[in-house]
C-alpha positions as CSV (number, residue, x, y, z in Angstrom):
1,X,-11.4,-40.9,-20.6
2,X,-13.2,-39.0,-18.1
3,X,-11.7,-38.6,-14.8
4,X,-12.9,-37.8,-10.7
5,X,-10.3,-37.1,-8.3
6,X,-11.9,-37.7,-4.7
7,X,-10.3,-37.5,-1.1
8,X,-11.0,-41.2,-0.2
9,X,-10.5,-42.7,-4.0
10,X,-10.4,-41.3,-7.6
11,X,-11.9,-43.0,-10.6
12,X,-11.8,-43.0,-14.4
13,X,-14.0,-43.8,-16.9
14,X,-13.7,-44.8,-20.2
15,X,-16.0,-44.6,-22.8
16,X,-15.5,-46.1,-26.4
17,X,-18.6,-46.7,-28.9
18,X,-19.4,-49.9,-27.5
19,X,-18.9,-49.6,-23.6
20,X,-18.6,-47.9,-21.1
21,X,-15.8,-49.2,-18.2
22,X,-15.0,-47.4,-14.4
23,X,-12.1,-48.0,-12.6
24,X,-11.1,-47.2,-9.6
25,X,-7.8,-45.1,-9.2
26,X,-5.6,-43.7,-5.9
27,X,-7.2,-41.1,-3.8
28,X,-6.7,-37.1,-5.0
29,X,-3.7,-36.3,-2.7
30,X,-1.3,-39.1,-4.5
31,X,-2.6,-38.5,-7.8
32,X,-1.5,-34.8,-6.9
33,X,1.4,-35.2,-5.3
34,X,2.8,-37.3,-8.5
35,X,1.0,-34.9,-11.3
36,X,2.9,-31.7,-9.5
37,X,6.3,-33.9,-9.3
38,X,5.9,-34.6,-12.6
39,X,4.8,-31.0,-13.9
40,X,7.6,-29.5,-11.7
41,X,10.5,-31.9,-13.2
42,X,9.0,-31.0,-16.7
43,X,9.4,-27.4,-16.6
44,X,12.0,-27.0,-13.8
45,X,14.9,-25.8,-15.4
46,X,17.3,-27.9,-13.0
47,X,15.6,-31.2,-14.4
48,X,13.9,-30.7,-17.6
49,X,16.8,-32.1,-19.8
50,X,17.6,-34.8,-17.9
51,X,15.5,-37.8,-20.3
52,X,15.8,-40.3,-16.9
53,X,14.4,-37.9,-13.9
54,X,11.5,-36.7,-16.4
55,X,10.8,-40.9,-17.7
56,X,10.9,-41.7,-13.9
57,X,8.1,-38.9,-12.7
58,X,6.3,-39.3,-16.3
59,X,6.2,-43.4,-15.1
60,X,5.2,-42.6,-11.6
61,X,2.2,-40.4,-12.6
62,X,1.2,-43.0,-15.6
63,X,1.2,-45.4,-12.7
64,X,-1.9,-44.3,-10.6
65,X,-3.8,-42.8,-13.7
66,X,-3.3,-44.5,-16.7
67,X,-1.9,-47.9,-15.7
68,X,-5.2,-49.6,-14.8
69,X,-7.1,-48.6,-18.4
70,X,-3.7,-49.5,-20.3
71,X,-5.6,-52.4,-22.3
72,X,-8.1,-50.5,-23.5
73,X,-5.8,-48.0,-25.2
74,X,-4.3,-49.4,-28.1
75,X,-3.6,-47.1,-31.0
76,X,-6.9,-45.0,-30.4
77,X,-7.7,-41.1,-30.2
78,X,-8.0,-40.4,-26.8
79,X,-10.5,-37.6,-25.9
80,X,-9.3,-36.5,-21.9
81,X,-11.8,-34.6,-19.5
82,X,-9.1,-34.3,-16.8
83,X,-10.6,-33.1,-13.1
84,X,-8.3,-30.6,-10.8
85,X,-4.8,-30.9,-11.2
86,X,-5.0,-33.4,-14.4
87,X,-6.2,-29.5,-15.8
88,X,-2.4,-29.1,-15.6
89,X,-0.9,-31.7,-16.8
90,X,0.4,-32.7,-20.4
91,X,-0.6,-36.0,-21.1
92,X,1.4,-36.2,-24.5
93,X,4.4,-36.4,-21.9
94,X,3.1,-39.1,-19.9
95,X,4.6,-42.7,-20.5
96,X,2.8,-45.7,-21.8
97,X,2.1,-47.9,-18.8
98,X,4.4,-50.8,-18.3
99,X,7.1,-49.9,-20.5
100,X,10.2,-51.8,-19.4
101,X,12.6,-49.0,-19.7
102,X,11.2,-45.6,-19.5
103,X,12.6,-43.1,-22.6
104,X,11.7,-40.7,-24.7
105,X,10.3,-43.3,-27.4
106,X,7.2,-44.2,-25.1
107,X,5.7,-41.0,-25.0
108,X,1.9,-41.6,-24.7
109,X,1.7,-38.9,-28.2
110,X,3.4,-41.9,-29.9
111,X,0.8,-43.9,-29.7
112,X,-2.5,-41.5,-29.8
113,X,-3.6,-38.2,-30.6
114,X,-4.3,-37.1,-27.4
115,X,-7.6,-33.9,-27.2
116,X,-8.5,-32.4,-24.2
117,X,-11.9,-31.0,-22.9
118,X,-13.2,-28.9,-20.3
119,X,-16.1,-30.9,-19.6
120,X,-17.9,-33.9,-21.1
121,X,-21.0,-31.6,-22.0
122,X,-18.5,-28.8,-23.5
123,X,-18.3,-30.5,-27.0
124,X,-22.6,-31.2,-27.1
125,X,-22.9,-27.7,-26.5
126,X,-20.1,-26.7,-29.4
127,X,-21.9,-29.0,-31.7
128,X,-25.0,-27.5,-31.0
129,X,-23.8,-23.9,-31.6
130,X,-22.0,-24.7,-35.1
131,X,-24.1,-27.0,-36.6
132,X,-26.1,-24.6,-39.2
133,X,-23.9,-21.7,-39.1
134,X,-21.4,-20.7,-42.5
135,X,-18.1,-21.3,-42.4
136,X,-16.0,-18.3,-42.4
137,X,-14.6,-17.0,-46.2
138,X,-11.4,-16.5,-45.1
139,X,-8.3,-18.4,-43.9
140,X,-6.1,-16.9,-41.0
141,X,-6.3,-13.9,-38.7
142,X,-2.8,-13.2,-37.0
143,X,-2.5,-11.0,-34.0
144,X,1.3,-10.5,-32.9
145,X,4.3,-8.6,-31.5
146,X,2.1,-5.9,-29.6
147,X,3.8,-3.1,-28.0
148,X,3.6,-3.3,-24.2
149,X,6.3,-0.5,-23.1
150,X,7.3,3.1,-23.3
151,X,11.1,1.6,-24.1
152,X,9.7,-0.3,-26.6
153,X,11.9,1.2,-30.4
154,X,8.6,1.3,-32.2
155,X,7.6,3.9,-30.3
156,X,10.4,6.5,-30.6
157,X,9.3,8.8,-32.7
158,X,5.9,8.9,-31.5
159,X,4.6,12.3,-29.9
160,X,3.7,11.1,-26.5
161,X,4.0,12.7,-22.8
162,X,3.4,9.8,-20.9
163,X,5.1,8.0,-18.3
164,X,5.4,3.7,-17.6
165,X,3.0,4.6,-14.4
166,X,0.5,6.5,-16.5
167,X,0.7,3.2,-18.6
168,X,0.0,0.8,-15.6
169,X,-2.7,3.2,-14.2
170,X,-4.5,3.1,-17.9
171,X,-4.3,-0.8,-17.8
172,X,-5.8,-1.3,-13.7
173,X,-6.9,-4.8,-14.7
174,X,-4.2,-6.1,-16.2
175,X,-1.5,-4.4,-13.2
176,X,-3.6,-6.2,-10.9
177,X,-3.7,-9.6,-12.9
178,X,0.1,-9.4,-13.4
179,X,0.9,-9.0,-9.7
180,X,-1.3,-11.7,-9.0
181,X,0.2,-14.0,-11.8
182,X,4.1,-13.2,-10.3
183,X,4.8,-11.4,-14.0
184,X,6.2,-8.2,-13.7
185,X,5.4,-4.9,-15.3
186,X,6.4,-3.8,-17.9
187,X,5.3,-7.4,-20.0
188,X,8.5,-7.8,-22.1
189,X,8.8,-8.2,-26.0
190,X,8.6,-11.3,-27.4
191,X,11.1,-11.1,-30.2
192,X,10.0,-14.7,-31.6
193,X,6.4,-14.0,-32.0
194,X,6.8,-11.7,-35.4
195,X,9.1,-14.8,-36.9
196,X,6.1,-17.2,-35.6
197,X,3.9,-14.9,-37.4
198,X,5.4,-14.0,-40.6
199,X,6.4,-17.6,-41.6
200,X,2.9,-18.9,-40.4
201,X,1.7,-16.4,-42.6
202,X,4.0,-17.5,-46.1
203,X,2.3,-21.1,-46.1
204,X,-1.3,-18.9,-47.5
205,X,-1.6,-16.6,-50.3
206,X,-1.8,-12.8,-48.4
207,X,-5.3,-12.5,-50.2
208,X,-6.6,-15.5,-47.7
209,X,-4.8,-13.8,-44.7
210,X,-5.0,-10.5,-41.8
211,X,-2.4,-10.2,-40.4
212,X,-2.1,-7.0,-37.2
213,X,1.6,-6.4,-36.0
214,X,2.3,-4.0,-33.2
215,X,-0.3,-1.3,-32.8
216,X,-2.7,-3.1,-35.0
217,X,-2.2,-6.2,-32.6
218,X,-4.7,-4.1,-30.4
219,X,-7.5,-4.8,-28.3
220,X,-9.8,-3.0,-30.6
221,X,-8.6,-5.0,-33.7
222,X,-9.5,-7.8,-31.8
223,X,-13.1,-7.0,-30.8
224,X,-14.6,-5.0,-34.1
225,X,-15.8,-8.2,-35.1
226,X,-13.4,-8.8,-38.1
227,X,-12.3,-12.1,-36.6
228,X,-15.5,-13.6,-37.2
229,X,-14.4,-14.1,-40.9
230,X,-11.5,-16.0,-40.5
231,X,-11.6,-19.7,-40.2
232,X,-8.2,-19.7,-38.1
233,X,-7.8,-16.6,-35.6
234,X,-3.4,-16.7,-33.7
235,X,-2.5,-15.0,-31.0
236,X,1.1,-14.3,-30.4
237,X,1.6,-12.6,-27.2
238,X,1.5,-12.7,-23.2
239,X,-1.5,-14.6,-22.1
240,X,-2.4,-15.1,-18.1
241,X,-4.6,-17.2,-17.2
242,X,-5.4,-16.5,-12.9
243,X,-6.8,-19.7,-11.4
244,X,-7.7,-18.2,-8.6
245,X,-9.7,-15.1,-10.2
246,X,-10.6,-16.4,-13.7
247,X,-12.1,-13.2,-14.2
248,X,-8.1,-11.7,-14.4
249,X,-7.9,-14.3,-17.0
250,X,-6.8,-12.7,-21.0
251,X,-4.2,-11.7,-23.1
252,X,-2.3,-8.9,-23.6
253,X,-2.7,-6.5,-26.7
254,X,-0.9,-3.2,-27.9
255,X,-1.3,-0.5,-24.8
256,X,-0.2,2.5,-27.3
257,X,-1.5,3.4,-30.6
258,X,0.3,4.2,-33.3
259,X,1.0,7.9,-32.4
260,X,2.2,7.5,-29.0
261,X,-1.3,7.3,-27.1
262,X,-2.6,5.1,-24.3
263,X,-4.9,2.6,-24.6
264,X,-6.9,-0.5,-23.5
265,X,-4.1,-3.3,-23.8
266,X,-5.9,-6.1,-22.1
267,X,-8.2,-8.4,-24.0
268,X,-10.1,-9.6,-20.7
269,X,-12.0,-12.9,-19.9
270,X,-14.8,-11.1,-19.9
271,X,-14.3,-9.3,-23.6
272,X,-13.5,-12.9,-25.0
273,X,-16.8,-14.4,-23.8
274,X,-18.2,-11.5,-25.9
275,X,-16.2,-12.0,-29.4
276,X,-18.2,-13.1,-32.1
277,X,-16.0,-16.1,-33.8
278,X,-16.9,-18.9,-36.3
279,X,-13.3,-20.1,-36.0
280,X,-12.5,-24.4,-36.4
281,X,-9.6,-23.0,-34.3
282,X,-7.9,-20.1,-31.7
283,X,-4.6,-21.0,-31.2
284,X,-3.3,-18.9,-28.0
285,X,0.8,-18.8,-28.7
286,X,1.4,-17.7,-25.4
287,X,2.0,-18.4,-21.6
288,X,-0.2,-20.6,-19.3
289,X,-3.1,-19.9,-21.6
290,X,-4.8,-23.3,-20.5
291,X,-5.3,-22.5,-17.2
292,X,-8.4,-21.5,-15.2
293,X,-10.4,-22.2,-12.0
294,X,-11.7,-25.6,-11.4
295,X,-15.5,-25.2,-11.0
296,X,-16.9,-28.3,-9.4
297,X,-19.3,-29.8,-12.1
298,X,-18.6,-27.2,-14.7
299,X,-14.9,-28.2,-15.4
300,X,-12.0,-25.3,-16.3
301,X,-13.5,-22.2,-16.2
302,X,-10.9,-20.1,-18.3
303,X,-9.4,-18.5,-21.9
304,X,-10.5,-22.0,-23.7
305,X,-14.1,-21.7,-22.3
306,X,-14.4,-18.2,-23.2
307,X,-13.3,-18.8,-27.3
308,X,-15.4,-21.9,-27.5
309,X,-18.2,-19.7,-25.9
310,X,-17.3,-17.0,-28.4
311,X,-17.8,-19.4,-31.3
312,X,-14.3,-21.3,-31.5
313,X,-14.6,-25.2,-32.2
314,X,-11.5,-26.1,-30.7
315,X,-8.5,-24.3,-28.9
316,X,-4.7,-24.4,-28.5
317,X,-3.5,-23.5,-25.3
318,X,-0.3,-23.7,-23.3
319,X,0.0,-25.2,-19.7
320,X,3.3,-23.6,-18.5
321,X,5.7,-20.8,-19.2
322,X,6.7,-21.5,-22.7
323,X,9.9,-21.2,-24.5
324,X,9.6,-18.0,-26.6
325,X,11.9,-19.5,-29.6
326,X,10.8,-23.2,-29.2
327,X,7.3,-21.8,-29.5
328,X,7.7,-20.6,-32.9
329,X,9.2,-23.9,-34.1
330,X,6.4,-25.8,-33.0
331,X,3.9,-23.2,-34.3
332,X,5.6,-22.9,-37.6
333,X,5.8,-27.2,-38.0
334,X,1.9,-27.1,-36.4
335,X,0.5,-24.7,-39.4
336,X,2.7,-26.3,-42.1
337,X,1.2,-29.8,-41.0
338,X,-2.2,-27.8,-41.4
339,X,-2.5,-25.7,-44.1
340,X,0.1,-27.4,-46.3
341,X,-0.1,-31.2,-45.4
342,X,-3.7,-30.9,-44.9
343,X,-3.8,-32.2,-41.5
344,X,-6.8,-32.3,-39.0
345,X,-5.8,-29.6,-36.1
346,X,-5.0,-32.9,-33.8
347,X,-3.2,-34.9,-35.9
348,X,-0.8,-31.5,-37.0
349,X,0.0,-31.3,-33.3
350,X,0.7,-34.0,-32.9
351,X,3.1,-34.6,-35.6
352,X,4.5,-31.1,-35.2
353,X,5.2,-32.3,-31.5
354,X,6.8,-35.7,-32.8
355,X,9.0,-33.7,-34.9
356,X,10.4,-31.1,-32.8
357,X,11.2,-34.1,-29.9
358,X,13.4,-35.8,-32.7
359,X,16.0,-32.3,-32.8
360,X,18.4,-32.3,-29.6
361,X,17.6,-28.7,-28.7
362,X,14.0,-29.2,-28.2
363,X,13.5,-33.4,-27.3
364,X,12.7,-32.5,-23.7
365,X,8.9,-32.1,-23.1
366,X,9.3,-28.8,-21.7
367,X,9.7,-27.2,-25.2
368,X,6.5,-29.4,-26.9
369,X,4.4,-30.8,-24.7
370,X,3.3,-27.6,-23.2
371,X,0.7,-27.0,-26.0
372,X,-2.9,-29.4,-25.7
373,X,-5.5,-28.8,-28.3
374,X,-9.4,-28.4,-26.6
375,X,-12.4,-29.1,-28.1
376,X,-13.9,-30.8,-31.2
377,X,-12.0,-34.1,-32.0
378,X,-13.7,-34.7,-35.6
């Protein structure tokens, strides 16, 4: 399903095996107008666990963009190049057209897996890329729980004479992305990302496994070109992805070594693009990873591009501000699905997602529908 928002009209196309089929939709305006209403009730923390205001802007949005293809859905994988603010929005969370009483049992993941793509002529290029190359020996790569501040307890001890602005001064980039994202400085800790981590990495034997916590979760870990043996590569940490300066784009590493010295704690766009990966799959555990800058023609230019230019074959991103706890209960479900039920990446989302909307605490979409896997379907 390939869409075109435009200022007069919109369309979609869908393509199966057989046909190909355009239809016309609403112009860009009320396709946005509904997709931000619907975002915004999502993750606002006023309505987000209300089941009818979310159903209601869910329906409204399912309206003008899915509505018109319903037919043609049935139980089928759908494969989603979105266009401008579709980037944005989880279409696991959208409602299946024409049900008679919105709820949370017509959730469009109910009925498909649901894969995302930057552009149509992304996935030619991936194939392209992988088709002759050997996979990786080993299994999982975990980066997690860096240390981002001077108050931070893993750091007492540590000779250091340094100050929180001599910190922010060593890491220009990433002051200057963070202002511009509205996150504030120091990042904080994300206590849930070493649980994530450690229980992610109890479904493998430790001799299939790397796993960097704090200092080792570092930007120079991450580029020595280790990664490019490991079949799975996790981030757990801050990510910010800057739609208006992609280039602002990455994700946040250890900015102190282990003996109380300053480093490089930003993993940039840039350094991403450069990584060497034969990954099936980067999974970003962090904060509006999936975002980027709209590039007419090109699709999202962001942290998804620059992995699957790096080597990755698919990515797992995040679309908003993500629950820190209910994070690590999808991730821990997500790898289980994988590595233990032998899932394909999509369908382990997918039923990881399923799973955590059945439990009370987490059945608004806010806490699973935030994650979208990009990339290679098969």
């Amino acid at each position: 399903m390939e869409y075109s928002l435009g200022e007069k009209q919109s369309y979609l196309w869908v393509v199966t095996t057989t046909e190909i089929t355009s239809y016309e939709l609403p112009k860009r305006a009320d396709i946005e107008t509904a997709a931000r209403n619907f975002r915004d009730t999502v993750t606002n923390p006023r309505y987000r666990d209300l089941p009818k205001r979310v159903a209601e802007a869910s329906a409204n949005l399912s309206e003008l963009i899915l509505q018109p293809a319903a037919a043609q859905l049935g139980n089928k994988r759908l494969l989603i190049v979105p266009d401008g603010v579709l980037h944005y929005t989880p279409f696991a969370a959208l409602s299946l057209p024409k049900a008679a009483q919105p709820n949370a049992n017509n959730f469009l993941i109910f009925q498909h897996e649901i894969i995302t793509l930057p552009s149509a002529s992304t996935l030619a290029i991936l194939r392209q890329n992988y088709a002759d190359r050997k996979p990786p020996t080993q299994t999982l790569a975990i980066l997690a729980d860096p240390v981002f501040s001077l108050d931070d307890e893993r750091i007492k001890g540590k000779i250091t004479q340094t100050t929180t602005e001599k910190l922010e001064s060593n890491n220009l980039g990433l002051s200057r992305s963070l202002r511009t994202s509205d996150l504030g400085w120091p990042p904080a800790r994300l206590p849930f990302t070493r649980q994530e981590a450690q229980t992610i990495l109890g479904l493998l034997p430790p001799v299939s496994s790397s796993q960097k916590f704090d200092f080792d979760a570092s930007r120079t870990t991450a580029t020595d070109g280790s990664l490019a043996n490991y079949q799975i590569v996790h981030f757990a940490t801050h990510g910010i992805a800057n739609s208006q300066n992609p280039e602002l784009s990455g994700i946040l590493m250890s900015m102190v070594d282990d003996k109380g010295n300053l480093v490089n704690g930003f993993l940039r766009l840039t350094d991403i693009f450069n990584l060497k990966l034969a990954a099936n799959l980067v999974v970003l555990s962090a904060c509006q990873t999936g975002l980027g800058q709209n590039i007419q023609g090109e699709g999202m230019v962001g942290l998804t591009r620059g992995f699957m230019y790096a080597g990755a074959q698919r990515v797992g991103v995040s679309l908003w501000n993500v629950d820190d706890e209910g994070t690590s209960v999808l991730m821990q479900k997500f790898y289980q699905k994988m590595l233990q039920e032998k899932l394909a990446p999509a369908a382990a989302l997918r039923a990881a997602q399923m799973e955590l909307m059945s439990q009370e605490k987490w059945r608004s979409p806010y806490y699973w529908a935030a994650f979208t896997l990009q990339g290679e379907w098969k």
